[in-house]
N, C-alpha and C positions, 0 to 999 in steps of 0.2 A: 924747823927742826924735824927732820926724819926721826920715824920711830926705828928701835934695832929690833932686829928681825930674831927673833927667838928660835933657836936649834934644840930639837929635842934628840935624844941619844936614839940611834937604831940598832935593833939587837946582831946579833955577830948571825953571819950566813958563811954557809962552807961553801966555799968556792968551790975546792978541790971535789965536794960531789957533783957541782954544779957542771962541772970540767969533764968528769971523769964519766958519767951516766948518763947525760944529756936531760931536757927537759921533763918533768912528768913521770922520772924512774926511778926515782925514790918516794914511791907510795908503796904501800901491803896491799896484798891480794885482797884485803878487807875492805878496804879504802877504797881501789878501784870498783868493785862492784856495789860498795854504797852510793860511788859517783854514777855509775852508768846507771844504777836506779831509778836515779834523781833525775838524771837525763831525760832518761825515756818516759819518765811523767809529765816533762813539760814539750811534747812534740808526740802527738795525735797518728797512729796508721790512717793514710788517704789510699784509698782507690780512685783510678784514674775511672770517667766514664759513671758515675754515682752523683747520689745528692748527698750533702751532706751541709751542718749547720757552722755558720759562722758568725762574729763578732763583731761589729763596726768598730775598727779602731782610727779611724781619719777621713776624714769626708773636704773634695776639694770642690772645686766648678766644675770640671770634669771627671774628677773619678772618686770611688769610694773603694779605702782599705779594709780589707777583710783578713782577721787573723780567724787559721781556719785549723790552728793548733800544730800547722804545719812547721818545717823548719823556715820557713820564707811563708809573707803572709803573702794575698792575694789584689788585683786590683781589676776592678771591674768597672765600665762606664757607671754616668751616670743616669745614662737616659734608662736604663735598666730599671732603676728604684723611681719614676713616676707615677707609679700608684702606691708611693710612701712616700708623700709629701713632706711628712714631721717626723721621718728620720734622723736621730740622732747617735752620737757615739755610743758605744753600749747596746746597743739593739742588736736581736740576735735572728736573721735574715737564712734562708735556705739556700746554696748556691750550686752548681753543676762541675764537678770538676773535670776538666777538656784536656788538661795534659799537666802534670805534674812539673816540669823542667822544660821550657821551648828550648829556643835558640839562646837567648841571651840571659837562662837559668830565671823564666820567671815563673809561677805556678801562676797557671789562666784559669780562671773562672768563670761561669756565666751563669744570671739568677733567672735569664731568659728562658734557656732552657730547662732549667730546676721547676719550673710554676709550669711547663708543660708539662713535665715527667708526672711531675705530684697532682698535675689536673687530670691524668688518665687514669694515675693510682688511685686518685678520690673516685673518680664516676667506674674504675673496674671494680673499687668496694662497694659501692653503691648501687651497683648492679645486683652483686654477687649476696647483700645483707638485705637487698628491699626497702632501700630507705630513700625517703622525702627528701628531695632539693628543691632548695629555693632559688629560680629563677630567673632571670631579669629577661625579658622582651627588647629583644636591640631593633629587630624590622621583619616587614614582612618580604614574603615570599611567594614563587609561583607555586600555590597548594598547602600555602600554612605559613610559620611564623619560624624565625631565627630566633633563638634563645642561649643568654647565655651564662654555665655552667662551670665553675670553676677556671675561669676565664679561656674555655673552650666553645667553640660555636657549637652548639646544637639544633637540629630538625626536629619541628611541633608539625607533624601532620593538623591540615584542617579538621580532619575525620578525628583527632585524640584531641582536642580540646576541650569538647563540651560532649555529651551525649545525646541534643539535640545539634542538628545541621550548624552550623554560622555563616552567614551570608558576607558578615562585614567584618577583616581580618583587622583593619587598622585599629579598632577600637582597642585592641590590646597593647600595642607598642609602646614602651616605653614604662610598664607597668611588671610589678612583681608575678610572678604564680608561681605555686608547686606542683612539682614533675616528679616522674618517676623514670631511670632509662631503661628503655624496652627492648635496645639493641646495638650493638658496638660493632663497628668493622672498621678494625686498626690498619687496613691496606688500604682502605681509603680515608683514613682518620673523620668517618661519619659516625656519628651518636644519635639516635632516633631517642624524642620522650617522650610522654603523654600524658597530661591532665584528667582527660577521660578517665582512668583506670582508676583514679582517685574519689571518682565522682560515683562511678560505677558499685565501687565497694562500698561508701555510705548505702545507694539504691539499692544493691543487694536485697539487704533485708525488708526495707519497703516494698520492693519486687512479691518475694515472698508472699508476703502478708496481702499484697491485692488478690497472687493467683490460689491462696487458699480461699480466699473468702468471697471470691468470682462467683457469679451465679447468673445463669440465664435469665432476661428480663433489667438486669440489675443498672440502674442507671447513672452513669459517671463521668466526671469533668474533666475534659484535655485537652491537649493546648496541640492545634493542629505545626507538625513539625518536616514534612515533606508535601510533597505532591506531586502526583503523578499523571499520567493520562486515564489510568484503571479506577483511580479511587485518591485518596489521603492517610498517608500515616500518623495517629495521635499520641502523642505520650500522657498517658496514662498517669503519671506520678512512679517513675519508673517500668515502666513495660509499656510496650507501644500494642495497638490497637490498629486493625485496618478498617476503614470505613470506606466499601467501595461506590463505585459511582450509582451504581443503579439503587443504591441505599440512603442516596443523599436525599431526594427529591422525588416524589410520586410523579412529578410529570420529568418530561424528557431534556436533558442539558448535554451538551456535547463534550463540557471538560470541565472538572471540579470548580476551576477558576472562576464559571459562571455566579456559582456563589459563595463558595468560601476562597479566603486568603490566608497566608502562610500567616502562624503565632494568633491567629484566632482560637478564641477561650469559646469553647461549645460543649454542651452535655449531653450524650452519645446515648443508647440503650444496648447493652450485650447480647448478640446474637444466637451466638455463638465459639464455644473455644476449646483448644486444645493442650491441654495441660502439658505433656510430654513435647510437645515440639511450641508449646509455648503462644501459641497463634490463636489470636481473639480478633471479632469478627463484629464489627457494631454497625451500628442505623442511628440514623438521625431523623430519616422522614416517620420511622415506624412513632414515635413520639407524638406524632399528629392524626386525628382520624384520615380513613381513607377517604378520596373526592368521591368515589363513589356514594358512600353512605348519605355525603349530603346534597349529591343530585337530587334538582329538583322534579317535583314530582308532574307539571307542567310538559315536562320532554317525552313524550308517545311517541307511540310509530306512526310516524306520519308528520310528526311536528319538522317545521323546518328550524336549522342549527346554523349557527358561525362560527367560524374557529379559525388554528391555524396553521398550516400543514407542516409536519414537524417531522417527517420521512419521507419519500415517497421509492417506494421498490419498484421492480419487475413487474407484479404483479396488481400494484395499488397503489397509494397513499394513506395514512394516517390523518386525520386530521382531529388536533386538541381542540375539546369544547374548552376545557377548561384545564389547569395544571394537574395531571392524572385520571381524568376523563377521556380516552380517543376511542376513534371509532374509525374502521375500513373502510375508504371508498376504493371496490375492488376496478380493476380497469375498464369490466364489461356493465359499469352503471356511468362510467363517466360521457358514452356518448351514445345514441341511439343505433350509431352506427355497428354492424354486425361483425365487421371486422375490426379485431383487436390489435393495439396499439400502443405504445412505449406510454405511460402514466404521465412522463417526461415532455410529453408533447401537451399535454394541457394544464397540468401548475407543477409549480417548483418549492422548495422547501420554504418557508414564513411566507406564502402566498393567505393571504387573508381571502376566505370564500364561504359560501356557504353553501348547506347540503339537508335532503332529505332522512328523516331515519327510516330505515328498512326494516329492520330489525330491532330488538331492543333487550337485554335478559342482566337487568340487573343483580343476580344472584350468579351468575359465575363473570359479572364485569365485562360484557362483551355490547360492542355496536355497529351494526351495519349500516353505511350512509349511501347515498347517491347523489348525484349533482346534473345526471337526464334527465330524473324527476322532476327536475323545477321548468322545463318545457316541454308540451304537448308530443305527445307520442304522433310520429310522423304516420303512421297506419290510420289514425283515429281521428284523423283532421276529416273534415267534410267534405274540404273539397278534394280528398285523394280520387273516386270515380269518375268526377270530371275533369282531374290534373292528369288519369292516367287511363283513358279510358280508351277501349281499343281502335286501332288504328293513328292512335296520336305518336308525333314522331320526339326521342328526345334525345338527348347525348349524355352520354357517362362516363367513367372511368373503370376499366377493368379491373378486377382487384382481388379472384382467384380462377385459376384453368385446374380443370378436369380433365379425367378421361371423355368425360360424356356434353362436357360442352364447358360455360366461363359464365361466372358473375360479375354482376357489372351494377357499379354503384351509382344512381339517377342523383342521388340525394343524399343527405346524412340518415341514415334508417332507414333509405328504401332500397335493396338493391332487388335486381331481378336477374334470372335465367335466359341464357342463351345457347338452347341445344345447338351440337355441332353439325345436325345437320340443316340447321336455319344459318349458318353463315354466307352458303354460297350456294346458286342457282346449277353452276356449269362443276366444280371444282369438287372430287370427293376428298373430305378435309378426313385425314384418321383421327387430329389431335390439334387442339383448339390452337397450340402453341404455334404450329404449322402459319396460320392465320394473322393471330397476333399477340401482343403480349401484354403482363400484365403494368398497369399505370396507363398504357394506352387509353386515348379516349376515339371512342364507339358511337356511332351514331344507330341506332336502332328503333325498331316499331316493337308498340303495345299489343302481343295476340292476344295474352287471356291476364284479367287482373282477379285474384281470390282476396279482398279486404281480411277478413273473419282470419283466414289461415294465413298470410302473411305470404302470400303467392304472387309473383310476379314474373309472368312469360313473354320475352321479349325475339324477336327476329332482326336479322341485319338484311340479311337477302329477301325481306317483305320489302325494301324502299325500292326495290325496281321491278317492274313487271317481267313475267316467268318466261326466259328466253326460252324455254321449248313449243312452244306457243308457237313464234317464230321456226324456232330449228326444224318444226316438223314441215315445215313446205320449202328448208332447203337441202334437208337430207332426207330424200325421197326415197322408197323402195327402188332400187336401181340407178339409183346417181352414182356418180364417181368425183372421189375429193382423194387431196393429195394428204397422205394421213403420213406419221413419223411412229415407227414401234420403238415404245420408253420400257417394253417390259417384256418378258416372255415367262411363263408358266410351265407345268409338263402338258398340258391341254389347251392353253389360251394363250393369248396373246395381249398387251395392253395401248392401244392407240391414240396418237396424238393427234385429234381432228382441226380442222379451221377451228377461229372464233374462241380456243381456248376449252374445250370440251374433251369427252374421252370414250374410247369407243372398245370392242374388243372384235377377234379373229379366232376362231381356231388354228390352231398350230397347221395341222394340213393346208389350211388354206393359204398357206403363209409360202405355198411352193411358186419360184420364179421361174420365167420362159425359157429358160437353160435347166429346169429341174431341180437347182438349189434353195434351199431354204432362208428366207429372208432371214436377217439378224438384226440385233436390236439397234438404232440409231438409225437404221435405212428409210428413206421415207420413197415410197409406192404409191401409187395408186389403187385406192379402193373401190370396191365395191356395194352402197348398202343392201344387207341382204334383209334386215329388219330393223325395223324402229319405233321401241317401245317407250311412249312418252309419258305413264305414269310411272315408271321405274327408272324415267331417266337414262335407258339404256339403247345402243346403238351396235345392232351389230353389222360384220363387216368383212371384204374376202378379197383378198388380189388375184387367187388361181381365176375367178370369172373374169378379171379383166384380161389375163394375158390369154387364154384359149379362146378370147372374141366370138363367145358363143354363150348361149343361157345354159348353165350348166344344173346340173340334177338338182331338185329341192332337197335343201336342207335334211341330215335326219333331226329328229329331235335329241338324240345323245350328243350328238356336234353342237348344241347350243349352249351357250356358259348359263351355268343358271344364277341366282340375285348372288348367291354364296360368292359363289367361284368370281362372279365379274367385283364384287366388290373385295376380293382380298388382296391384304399387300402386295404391290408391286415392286418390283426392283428397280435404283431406280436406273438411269442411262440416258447418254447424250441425245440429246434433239440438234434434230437438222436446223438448217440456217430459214427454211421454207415455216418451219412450222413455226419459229422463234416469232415470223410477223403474226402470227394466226396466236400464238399467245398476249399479243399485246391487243390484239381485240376482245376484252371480255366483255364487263359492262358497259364500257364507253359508246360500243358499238351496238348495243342493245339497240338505241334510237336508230340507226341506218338500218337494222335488221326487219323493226317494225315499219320503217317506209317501204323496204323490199316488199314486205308481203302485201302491202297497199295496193304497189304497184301492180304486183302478180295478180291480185284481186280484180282490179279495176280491166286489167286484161283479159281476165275470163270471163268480165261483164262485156266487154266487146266483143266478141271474139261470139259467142253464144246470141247477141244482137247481130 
């Protein structure tokens, strides 16, 4: 059995205004604008390009409805709301509105870019008011730490962390801290922040409170927080401190590292400080007496020392008895030897050695050492007059040239003198370098030994007997030798004889059989007119040989005197004649001494 369907009466409608007005036109002007009233409270003004808040009205698998007061609600993914896990209908979410009406009349939202918009908005207040964010550490970085900031990335400088250094950045990742930002640049969406400033303003006033109450002598605890090659920077308890190197340690270290390391706890004594520019100056050794003071009293002058060489200069070395004890070994005690010599050449830096004291002046810290000392003074040996006594032959090493001759070192601390005119028999040397040079080794004879005065006169042209001895019976008053001029004067001449010797002319004499004047490189035939064998000198004339006849004695103004024949020559080619007559010096000495043998033995016959 169906139930009957119950009709209830409906009230009468006029067609006829329905007809005749059309829909909506039979209200009063009162009516309508109570309606549109009413309207426009339930539908929100949006701007396109803003943030504004919305409603969850429906939530699917992939998207979530947002009424946003508009006349059409909103739909936005939902990978969007993953950091709202326990989202539900009702919740009231901030969103970006991207365009009001697309294409297919939908209002687009995005909550992506609403929590960017609002994450600059937050850190440009938080700039702008000076307020505390709390942080999260996501990782590090080259030079500090990522952090992140109303889910903006942000840059932690290394340096704005902490106010001491940090060595190890990982320790923080993954850990809360609070920042402050110190700088924004929206063209490259960078935000720089810094913990330090946080830390700085607590130390402020501790700062303070150290540098009023600082005082010279004053002694205080910090925590070593840099290091350097000069010294160490300490932190104080807010305000750093320099402790430099020469202040760590009474004896000598090359780099802080030697004994202190970085976050070593040590108490320092105040040097010195500068209030205004804030620079305090501390020691660590001054805390300890000086090694001085407790040098033993055992070390005199004279005592010998061990130690060990902890510089050595230009001019010396240092050598530590002890850690702030040294003493100079200057480079003229390191050998007995006269000439001086690179420090470098007989120890090197931690050379373990020992030395004499020279000196000693406890009251201004000072010491002289020596390390000759500890062997015999090469003068003072016994058997120096028998080791050098004259006529003995020895060999040396040259080791400085003079104008007036060369020394020559026999020994370590012995050298002796070689005037320049003890080099050569035949050869006048102006300048010892002519001869030879220095490192050269020298063979020479003993003239005259002074012990007492430290004199040693040595000759090289004593090892062969005195060619003129010889020369005088082959360059006879009136012989003729084929001589080469090496030199001409305004009055003399200078001559290149056999044998390696040298002779002079007066210029007049110097006229050839044609009447012209020899020039220099020409070699002639001479004449001897004189031969003076303690002056070594030979004079000499080609005009007697081409007039073949004994021509007028000499004046005495025509003859060169010691001045004139010994002064510089110019110099000039030698003939091919005299080049053999140079290759006979001393070698030929021996064939010179049989000549006159011979000669001898011949005027023994000859008179029989």
């Amino acid at each position: 059995m169906s139930k009957e369907i119950q009709h209830q009466p409906l009230p009468d409608f006029d067609w006829d205004k329905a007809a005749d007005k059309g829909f909506g036109t039979g209200y009063s002007t009162a009516d309508r604008d109570r309606f549109e009233q009413m309207y426009e409270t339930t539908i929100s003004p949006v701007q396109e390009k803003e943030v504004v808040k919305g409603i969850v009205v429906g939530i699917t698998d992939r998207e979530v409805i947002l009424n946003i007061g508009f006349k059409s609600d909103g739909i936005v993914s939902s990978n969007e709301f993953r950091d709202l896990p326990g989202m539900k209908i009702g919740d009231e979410v901030e969103v970006y509105v991207e365009n009001q009406e697309d294409a297919q009349g939908q209002l687009v939202l995005s909550r992506k870019k609403a929590k960017v918009i609002t994450a600059w908005d937050n850190i440009q207040k938080s700039f702008d008011e000076d307020v505390v964010i709390d942080a999260n550490v996501k990782r590090r970085t080259k030079g500090g730490l990522i952090v992140d900031i109303f889910g903006i990335e942000a840059f932690l400088p290394g340096s704005q962390i902490d106010v001491k250094p940090i060595r190890d950045f990982d320790i923080f990742v993954g850990k809360r801290m609070e920042v402050k930002v110190v700088k924004i640049n929206y063209a490259n969406d960078n935000v720089v922040v810094s913990h330090k400033i946080l830390i700085e303003k607590d130390l402020e006033a501790q700062r303070q409170q150290i540098l009023n109450n600082l005082e010279k002598g004053q002694v205080l605890e910090g925590v070593i927080k840099n290091m350097t090659n000069f010294g160490v920077f300490i932190d104080l308890g807010g305000v750093d401190g320099l402790l430099h190197i020469t202040d760590i340690s009474w004896g000598r270290i090359n780099h802080p590292s030697d004994l202190l390391a970085l976050d070593q706890k040590l108490n320092v004594v105040v040097l010195d400080f500068d209030e205004e520019k804030k620079r305090i100056s501390l020691g660590l050794k001054q805390l300890q007496s000086h090694p001085w003071d407790s040098l033993a009293e055992e070390i005199q002058v004279g005592s010998k020392v061990t130690g060990r060489i902890v510089n050595v200069a230009d001019y010396g070395a240092f050598l530590e008895i002890k850690p702030g004890v040294e003493g100079l070994i200057h480079v003229s005690e390191m050998s007995w030897s006269q000439h001086l010599r690179n420090p470098q050449e007989f120890m090197t830096v931690n050379d373990e050695i020992s030395a004499v004291v020279l000196t000693l002046d406890r009251n201004e810290r000072k010491m002289s050492l020596g390390i000759k000392q500890l062997t015999e003074d090469p003068w003072t040996q016994a058997s120096l007059k028998e080791k050098y006594a004259i006529g003995t032959r020895h060999k040396g090493v040259v080791r400085n040239l003079t104008n007036f001759g060369l020394f020559i070192e026999l020994e370590e601390g012995i050298d002796g003198l070689v005037h320049v005119s003890d080099l050569s028999w035949t050869k006048k040397i102006k300048h010892p370098s002519d001869f030879v040079k220095v490192n050269d080794e020298l063979e020479v004879v003993v003239l005259e030994l002074d012990a007492d005065n430290r004199r040693l006169a040595l000759g090289h042209k004593q090892l062969e007997e005195n060619p003129w001895d010889t020369f005088e019976s082959i360059f006879e008053v009136g012989s003729v030798h084929k001589s080469t001029i090496v030199a001409k004067g305004d009055k003399f001449a200078t001559l290149e004889l056999p044998y390696g010797i040298e002779g002079v002319s007066a210029i007049k004499n110097l006229t050839k059989e044609d009447g012209t004047v020899a020039e220099v490189g020409e070699s002639l035939d001479f004449t001897v007119l004189e031969f003076l064998k303690d002056e070594k000198k030979i004079v000499l004339t080609h005009s007697k040989v081409t007039k073949a006849a004994p021509a007028p004695e000499e004046k005495k103004e025509d003859r060169p005197t010691k001045a004139q024949s010994s002064a510089p020559a110019k110099s000039a080619p030698v003939a091919d004649s005299t080049k053999e007559g140079e290759k006979s010096t001393f070698g030929d000495l021996s064939v010179l001494s049989a000549l006159k043998e011979q000669m001898e033995e011949s005027e023994k016959k000859g008179k029989k």
